[in-house]
C-alpha positions as CSV (number, residue, x, y, z in Angstrom):
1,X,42.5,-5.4,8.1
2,X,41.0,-6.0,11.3
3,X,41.6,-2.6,12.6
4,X,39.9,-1.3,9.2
5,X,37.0,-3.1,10.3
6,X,37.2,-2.1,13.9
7,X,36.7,1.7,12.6
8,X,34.2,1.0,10.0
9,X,32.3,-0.6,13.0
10,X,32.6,2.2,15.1
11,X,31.6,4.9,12.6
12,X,28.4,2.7,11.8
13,X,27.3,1.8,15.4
14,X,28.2,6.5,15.8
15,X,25.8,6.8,12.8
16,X,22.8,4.7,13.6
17,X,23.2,6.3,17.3
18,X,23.0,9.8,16.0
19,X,19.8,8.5,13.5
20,X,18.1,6.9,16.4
21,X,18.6,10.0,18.2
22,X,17.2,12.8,15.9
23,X,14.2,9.9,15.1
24,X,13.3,9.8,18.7
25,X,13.3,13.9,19.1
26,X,11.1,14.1,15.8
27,X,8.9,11.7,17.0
28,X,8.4,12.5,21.1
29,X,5.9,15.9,20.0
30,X,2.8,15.6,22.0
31,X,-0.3,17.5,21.2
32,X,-3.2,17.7,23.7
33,X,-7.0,17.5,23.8
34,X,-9.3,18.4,25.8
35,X,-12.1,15.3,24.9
36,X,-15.3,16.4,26.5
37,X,-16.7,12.8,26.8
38,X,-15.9,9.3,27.9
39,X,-14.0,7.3,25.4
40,X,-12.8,3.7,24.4
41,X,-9.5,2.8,23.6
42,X,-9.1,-0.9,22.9
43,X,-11.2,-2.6,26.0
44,X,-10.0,0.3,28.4
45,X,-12.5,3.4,29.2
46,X,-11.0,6.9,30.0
47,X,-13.0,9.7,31.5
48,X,-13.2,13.2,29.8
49,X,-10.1,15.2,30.1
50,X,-7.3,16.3,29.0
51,X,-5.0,14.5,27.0
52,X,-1.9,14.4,25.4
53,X,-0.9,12.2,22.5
54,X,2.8,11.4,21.3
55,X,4.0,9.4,18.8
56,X,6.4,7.4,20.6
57,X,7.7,5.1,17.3
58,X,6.1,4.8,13.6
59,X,2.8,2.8,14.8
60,X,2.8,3.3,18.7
61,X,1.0,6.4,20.2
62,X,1.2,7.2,23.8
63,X,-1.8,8.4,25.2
64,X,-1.9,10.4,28.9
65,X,-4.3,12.1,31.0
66,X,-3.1,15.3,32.3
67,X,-5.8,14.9,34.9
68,X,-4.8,11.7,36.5
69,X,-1.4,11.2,34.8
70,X,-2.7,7.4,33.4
71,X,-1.0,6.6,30.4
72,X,-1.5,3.8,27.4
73,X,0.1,2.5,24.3
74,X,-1.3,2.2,21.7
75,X,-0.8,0.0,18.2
76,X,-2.0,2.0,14.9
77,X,-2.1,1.4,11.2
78,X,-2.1,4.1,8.4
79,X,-5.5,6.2,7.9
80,X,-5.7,7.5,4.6
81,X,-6.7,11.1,3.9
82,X,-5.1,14.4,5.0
83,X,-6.4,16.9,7.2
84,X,-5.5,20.4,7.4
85,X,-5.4,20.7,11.3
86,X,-4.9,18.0,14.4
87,X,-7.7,15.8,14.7
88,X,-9.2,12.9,17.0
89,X,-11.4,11.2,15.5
90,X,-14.1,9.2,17.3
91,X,-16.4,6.0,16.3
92,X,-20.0,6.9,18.2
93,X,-22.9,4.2,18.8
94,X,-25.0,6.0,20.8
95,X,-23.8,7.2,23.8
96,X,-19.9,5.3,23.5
97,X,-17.3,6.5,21.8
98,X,-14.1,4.9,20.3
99,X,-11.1,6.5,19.6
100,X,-10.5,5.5,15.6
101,X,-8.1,8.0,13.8
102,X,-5.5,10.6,14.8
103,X,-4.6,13.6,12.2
104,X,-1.9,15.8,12.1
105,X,-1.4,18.5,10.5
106,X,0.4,18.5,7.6
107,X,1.3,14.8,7.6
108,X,0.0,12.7,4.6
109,X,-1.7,10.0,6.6
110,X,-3.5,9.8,9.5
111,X,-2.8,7.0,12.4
112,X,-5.3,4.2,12.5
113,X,-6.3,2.5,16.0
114,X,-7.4,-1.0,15.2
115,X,-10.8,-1.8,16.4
116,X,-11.5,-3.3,19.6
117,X,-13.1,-6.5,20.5
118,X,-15.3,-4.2,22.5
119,X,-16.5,-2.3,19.7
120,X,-17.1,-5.4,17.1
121,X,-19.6,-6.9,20.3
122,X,-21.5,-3.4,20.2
123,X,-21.3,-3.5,16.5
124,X,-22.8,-6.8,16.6
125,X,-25.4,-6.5,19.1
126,X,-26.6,-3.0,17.3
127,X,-27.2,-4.8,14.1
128,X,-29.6,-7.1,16.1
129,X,-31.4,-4.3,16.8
130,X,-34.3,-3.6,14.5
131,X,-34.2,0.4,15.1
132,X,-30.6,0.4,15.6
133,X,-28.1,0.9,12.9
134,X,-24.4,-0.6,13.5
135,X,-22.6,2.2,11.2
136,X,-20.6,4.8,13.3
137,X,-21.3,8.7,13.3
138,X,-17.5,9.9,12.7
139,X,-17.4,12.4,15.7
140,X,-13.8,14.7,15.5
141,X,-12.3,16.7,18.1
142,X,-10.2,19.3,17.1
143,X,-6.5,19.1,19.2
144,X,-6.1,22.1,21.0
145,X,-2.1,22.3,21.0
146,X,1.3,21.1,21.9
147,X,2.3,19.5,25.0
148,X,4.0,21.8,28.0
């Protein structure tokens, strides 16, 4: 009995090492951007650049400049709506930009990055603003391939 175990065990423990495996090659795919203006992710600014962007587990991105080899993870939710090509899509007030939504291709969701405290305070102090209006222009950037 306990040697019946001992193999069922082992075959188990083989299966969810070869799963964890082929998940992790599916998932490690980067695709790069070249982003021609500063952006926001959560409370951290990054320069214009090149970029890549790899989906390192089902809701964490990693993002990396190819420039100065910086890197950041980042938590994201589901984004409805397909797109037929890779996508960035940016949140603009003014002259700042936040990084918002990733598409790829052929995948039936989008990645959602949750917004900043950062961006809430500009929201809020825009809708002070008599002339101001708080709502985002959507600003995409098309990805311009895979990583090297």
């Amino acid at each position: 009995m306990k040697r019946q175990a001992l193999m069922i065990l082992t075959t188990l423990s083989f299966l969810v090492m070869l799963t964890a495996t082929s998940v992790y090659a599916q998932t490690s795919t980067g695709l790069m951007a070249n982003i021609p203006f500063e952006f926001v992710i959560g409370n951290r600014a990054f320069p214009a650049g090149e970029y890549t962007f790899t989906n390192r587990f089902t809701n964490v991105i990693q993002i990396q400049s190819l420039d100065r080899g910086e890197s950041m993870f980042v938590l994201t939710g589901p984004a409805k709506g397909k797109k037929t090509r890779n996508e960035l899509g940016f949140n603009r007030y003014g002259d700042k930009y936040f990084l918002s939504r990733l598409w790829t291709e052929g995948d039936d969701a989008g990645r959602a990055v949750r917004m900043s405290s950062s961006e809430r305070e500009l929201i809020h102090a825009r809708s002070g603003m008599a002339k101001s209006s708080p709502e985002p222009q959507m600003v995409s950037v098309v990805i311009v391939g895979n990583k090297r």
